[in-house]
C-alpha positions as CSV (number, residue, x, y, z in Angstrom):
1,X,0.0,0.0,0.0
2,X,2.8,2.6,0.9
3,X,4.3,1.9,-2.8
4,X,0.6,2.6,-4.3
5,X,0.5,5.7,-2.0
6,X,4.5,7.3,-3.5
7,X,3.2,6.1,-6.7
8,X,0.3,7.9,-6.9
9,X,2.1,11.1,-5.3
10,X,4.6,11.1,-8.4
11,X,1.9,11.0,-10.8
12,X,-0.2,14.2,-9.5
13,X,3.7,15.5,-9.5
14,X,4.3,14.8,-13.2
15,X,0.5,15.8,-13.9
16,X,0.6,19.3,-12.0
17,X,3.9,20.5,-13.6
18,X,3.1,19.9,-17.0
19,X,0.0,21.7,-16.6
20,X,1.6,24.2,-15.1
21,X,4.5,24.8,-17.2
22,X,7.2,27.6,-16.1
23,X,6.2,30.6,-16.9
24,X,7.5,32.6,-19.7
25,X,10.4,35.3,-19.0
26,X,8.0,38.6,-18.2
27,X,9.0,41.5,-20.3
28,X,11.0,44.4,-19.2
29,X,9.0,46.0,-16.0
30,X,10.5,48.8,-17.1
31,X,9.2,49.3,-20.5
32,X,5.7,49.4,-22.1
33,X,4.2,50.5,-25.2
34,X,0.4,51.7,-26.0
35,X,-1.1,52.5,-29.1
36,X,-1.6,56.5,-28.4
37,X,-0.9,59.2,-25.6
38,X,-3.7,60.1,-23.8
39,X,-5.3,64.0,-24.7
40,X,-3.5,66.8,-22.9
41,X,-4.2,70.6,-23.1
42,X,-1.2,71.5,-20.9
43,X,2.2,70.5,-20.4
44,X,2.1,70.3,-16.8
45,X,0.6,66.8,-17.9
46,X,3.7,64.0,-18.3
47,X,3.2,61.6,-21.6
48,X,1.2,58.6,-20.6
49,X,0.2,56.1,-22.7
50,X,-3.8,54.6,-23.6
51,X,-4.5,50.9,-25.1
52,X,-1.6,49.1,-24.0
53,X,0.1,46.8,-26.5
54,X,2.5,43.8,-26.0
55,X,6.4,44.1,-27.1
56,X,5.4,40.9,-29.3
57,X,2.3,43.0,-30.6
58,X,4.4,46.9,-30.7
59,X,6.9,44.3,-33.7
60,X,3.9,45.1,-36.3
61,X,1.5,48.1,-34.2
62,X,2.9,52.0,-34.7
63,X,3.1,52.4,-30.5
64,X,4.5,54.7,-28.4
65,X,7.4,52.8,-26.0
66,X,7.6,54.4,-22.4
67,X,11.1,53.8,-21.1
68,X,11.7,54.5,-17.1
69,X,14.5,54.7,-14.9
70,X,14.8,52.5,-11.5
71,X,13.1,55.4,-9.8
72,X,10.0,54.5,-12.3
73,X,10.9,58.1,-13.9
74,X,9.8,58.4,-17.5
75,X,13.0,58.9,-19.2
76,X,11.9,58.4,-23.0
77,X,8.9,58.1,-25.2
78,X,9.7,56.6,-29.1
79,X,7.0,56.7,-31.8
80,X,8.1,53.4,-33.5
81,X,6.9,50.1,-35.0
82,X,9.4,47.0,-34.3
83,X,12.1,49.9,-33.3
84,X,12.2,51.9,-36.1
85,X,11.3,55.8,-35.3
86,X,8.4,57.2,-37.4
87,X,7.8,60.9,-37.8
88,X,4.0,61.4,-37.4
89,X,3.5,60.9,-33.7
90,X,1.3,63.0,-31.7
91,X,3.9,64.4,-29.7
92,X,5.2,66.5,-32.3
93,X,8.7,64.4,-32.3
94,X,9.5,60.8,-32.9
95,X,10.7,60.6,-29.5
96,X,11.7,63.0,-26.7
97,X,14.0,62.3,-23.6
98,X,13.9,63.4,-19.9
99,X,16.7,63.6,-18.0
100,X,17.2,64.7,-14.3
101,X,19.5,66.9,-12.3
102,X,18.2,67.3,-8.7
103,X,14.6,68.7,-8.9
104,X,15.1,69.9,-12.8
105,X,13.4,67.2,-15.4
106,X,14.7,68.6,-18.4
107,X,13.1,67.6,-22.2
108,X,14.6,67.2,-25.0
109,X,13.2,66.7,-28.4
110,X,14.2,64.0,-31.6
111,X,13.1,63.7,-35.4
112,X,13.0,59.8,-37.2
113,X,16.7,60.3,-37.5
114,X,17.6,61.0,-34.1
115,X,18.5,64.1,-34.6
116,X,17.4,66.6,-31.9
117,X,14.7,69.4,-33.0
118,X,13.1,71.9,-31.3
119,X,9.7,71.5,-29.5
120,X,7.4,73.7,-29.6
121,X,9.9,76.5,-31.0
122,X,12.3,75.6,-27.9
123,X,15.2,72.9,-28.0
124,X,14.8,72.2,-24.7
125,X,12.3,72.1,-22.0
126,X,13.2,72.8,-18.4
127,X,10.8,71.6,-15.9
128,X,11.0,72.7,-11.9
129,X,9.7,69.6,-9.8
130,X,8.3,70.1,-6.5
131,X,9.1,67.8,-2.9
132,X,6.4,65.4,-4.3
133,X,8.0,65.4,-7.5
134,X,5.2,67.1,-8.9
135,X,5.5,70.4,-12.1
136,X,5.6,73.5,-10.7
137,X,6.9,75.6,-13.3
138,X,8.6,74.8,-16.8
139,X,11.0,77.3,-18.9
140,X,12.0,77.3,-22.2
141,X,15.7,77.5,-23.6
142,X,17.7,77.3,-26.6
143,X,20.7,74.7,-27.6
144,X,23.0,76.7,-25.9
145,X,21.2,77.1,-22.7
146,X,19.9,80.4,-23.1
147,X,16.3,81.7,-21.8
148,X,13.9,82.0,-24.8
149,X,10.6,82.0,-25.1
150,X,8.6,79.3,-27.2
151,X,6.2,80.4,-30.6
152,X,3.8,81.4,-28.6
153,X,5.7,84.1,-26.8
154,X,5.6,82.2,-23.4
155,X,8.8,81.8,-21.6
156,X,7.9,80.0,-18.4
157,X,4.5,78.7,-17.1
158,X,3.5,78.8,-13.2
159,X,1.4,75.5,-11.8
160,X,-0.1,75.3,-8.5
161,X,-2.6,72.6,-7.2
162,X,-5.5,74.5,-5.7
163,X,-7.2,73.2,-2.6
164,X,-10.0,72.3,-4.5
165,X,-7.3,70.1,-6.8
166,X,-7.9,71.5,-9.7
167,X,-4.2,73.0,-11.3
168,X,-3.9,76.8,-11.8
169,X,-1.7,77.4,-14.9
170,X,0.0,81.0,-15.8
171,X,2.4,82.3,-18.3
172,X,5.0,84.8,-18.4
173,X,7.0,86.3,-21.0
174,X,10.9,86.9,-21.1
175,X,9.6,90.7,-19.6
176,X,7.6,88.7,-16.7
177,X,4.6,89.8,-18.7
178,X,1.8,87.7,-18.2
179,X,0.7,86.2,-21.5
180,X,-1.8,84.2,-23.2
181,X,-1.8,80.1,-23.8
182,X,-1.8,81.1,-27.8
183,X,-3.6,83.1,-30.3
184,X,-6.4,80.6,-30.9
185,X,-7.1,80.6,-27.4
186,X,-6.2,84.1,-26.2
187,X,-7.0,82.8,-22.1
188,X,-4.4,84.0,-19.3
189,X,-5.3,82.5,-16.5
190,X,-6.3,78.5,-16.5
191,X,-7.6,76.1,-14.2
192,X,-7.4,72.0,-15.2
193,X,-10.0,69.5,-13.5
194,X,-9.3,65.9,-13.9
195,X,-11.6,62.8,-13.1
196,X,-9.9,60.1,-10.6
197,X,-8.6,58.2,-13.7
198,X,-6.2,61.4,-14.5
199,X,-8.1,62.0,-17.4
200,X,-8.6,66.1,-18.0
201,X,-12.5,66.3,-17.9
202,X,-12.4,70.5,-17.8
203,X,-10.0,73.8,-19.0
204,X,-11.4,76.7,-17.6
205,X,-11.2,80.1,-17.9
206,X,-10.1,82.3,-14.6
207,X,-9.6,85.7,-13.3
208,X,-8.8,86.5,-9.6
209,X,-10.5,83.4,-8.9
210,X,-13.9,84.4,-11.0
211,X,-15.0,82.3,-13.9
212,X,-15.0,84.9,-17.0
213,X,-15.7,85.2,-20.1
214,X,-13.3,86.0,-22.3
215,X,-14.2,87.9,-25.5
216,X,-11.3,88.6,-27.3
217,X,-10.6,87.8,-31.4
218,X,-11.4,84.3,-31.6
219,X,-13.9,83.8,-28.7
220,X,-17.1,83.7,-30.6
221,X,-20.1,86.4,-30.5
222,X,-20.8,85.3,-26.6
223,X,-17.6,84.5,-25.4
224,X,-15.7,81.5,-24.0
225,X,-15.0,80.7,-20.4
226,X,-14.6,76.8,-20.5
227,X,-14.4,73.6,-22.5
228,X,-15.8,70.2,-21.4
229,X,-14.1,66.7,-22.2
230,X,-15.8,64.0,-22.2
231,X,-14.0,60.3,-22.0
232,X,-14.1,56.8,-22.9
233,X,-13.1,54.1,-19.5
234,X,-9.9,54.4,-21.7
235,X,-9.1,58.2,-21.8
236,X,-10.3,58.0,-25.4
237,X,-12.0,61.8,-25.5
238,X,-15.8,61.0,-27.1
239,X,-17.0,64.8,-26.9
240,X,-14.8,68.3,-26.6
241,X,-17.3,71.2,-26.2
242,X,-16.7,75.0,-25.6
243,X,-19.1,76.8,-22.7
244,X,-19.1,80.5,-21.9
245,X,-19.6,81.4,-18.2
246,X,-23.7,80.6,-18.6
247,X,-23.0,77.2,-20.5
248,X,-24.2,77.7,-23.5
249,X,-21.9,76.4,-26.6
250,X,-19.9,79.4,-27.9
251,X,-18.3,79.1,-31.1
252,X,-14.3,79.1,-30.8
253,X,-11.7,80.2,-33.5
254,X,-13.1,78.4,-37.1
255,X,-16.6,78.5,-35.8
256,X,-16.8,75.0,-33.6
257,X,-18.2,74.8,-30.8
258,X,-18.1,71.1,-30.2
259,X,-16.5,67.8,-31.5
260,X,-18.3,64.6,-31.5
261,X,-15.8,62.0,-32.1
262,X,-16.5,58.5,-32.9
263,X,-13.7,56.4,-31.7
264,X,-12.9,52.2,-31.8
265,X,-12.1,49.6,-29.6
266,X,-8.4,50.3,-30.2
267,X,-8.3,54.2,-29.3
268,X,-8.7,54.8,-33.1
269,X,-10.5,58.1,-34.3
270,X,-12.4,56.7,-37.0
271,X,-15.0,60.3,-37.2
272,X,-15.3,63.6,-36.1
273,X,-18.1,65.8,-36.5
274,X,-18.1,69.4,-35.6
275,X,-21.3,71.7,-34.4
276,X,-21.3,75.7,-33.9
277,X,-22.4,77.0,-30.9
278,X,-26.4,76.4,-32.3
279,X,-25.4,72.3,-32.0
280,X,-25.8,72.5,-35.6
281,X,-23.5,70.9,-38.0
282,X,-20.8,73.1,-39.7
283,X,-21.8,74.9,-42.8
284,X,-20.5,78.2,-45.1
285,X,-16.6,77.7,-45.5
286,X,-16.4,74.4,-42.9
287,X,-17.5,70.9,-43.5
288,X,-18.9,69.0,-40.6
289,X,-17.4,65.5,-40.6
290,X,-13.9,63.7,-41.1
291,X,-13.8,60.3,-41.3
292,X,-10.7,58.2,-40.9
293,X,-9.1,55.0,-42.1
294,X,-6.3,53.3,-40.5
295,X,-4.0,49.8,-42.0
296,X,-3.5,47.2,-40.0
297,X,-0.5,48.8,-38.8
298,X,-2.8,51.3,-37.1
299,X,-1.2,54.3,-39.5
300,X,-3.7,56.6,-41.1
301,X,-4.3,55.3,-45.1
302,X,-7.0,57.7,-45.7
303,X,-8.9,61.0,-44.1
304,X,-12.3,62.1,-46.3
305,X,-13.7,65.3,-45.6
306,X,-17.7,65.1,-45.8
307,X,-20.9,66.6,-45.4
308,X,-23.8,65.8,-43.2
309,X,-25.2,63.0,-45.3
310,X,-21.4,61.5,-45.3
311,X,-21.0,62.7,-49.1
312,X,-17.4,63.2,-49.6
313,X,-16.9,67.1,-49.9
314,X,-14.3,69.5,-51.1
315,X,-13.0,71.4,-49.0
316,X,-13.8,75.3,-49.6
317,X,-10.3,76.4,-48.7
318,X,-8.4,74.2,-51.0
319,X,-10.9,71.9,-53.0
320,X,-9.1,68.7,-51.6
321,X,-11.6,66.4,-49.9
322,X,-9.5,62.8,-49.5
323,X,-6.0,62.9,-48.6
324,X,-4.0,59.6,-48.8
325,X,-0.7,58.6,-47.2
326,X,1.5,56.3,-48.1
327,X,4.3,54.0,-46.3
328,X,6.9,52.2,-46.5
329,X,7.3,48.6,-45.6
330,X,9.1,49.7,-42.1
331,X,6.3,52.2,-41.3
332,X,7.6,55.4,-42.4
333,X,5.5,58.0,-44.3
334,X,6.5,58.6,-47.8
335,X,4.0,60.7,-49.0
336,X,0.6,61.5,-49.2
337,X,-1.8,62.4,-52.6
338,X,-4.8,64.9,-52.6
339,X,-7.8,64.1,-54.5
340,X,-11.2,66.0,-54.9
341,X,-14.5,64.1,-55.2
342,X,-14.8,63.4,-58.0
343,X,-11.3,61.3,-57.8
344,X,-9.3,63.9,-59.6
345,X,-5.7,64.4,-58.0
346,X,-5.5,68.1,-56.2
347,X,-1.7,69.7,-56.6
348,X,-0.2,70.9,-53.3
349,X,0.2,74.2,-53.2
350,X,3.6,75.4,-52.5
């Protein structure tokens, strides 16, 4: 009986081990890649990424690869498929560094070549960390170190986390002028909300701690005091809309008042419709919907301009109304080829 008994123990042995084959090495705790970088309207938000991929899947996906240090600082972001660097990101850059030197997390900017560009009209970003390792300010400078301000006229910007935790933002010039965020959104004073996923759910606009209206060039017939984001569980935005102090839509710059985006179970933007501040579809000089069509890759093949009934539409401005891009077999962009409607190629205007 005691030989049944060690037999039987050395068969549940050989039958639990090979059903429960050693696991495969994990990947590099330290790295990750997503398909896109969640929606920011301010750069006191760090690059984080949404719709997170594999590094088996990121070989044949266009990703964004978050590298950190021991300390779990981010210290690089790529734009790349199997490695390569592709030069269409989001970011503006095919990848940008961060490096750190006491409570200065400085950012650094890089085309598909690796050759360092400036960002934003700056080659480098300086950003001032706080105790909690949180950005407090951020400064702008040029290759050689010297103080400059970006192409929006804005040297350094100012953050503070309120009590009620939303995060004031101001902007100085090199003159310690206070200055606007750009001149599509001429706002001086902001204040960020966020949701408890981190995902920015309100930009508002501020002055001495009053909710205004700004009416400056730009800010509609009724003004703008704030926009609304609405988000998917996965910081995919579904609905951007702009609010003056009494909520009412209020056309912006172009004459939108709100985006209704249409977005799939990867991240993907496959539609975007646009209303004025009636929540009617575009008209005049602006068609209301975009429509977009990705490879397999997840690169953008195809973007239609339309009208309401989803006709394809030439554009007023420049007649074009499909724009496609082409690849090559590593990822890289090309080139891209206008046509009208009608399928008749539109010539780029120098």
């Amino acid at each position: 009986m005691k030989s049944f008994k060690i037999v039987l123990i050395a068969l549940f042995a050989i039958t639990f081990f090979s059903c429960n084959p050693k696991p495969a090495q994990t990947e590099d705790p330290n790295v990750s890649y997503s398909r896109h970088i969640q929606f920011t309207e301010t750069p006191w938000d760090i690059e984080k990424g949404t719709h997170v991929l594999t590094a088996d899947e990121a070989k044949t996906v266009n990703n964004y690869k978050f590298t950190y240090n021991e300390n779990r600082q981010l210290v690089s972001v790529e734009y790349n498929r199997n490695g390569v660097l592709l030069g269409y990101s989001s970011m503006g850059a095919a990848k940008i560094t961060y490096t750190y030197e006491g409570n200065k997390q400085i950012k650094s900017f890089f085309d598909d070549k690796g050759e360092a560009i400036k960002g934003g009209g700056a080659f480098t970003h300086e950003y001032t960390l706080n105790d909690a390792g949180m950005r407090v300010g951020l400064r702008f400078l040029d290759e050689n170190g010297t103080a400059i301000e970006n192409r929006n006229n804005i040297h350094n910007f100012v953050w503070t986390k309120l009590e009620n935790e939303m995060i004031q933002e101001l902007r100085y010039n090199l003159a310690k002028e206070e200055v606007v965020m750009n001149p599509f959104c001429p706002f001086y004073e902001l204040r960020f909300s966020y949701d408890e996923k981190g995902y920015l759910v309100r930009m508002a606009n501020y002055m001495e701690d009053t909710l205004y209206d700004c009416t400056e060039e730009n800010c509609g017939d009724i003004g703008v005091s704030y926009f609304l984001f609405k988000n998917t569980k996965n910081g995919d935005v579904l609905n951007f809309s702009v609010h003056n102090t009494g909520g009412q839509l209020s056309n912006l710059y172009s004459g939108w008042a709100k985006r209704a985006n249409v977005i799939d179970e990867n991240g993907y933007m496959l539609e975007v419709t646009q209303y004025d501040q009636d929540d009617e579809p575009l008209s005049g000089k602006r068609l209301p919907v975009t429509t977009s069509v990705y490879d397999e890759h997840g690169a953008m093949v195809k973007r239609i301009t339309m009208d309401i009934d989803k006709n394809a539409a030439n554009n007023p401005n420049n007649g074009v109304a499909v724009v496609e891009y082409q690849y090559d077999e590593k990822g890289r962009r090309t080139g891209s080829v206008q046509y009208d409607k009608d399928g008749a190629v539109v010539e780029k205007k120098s």
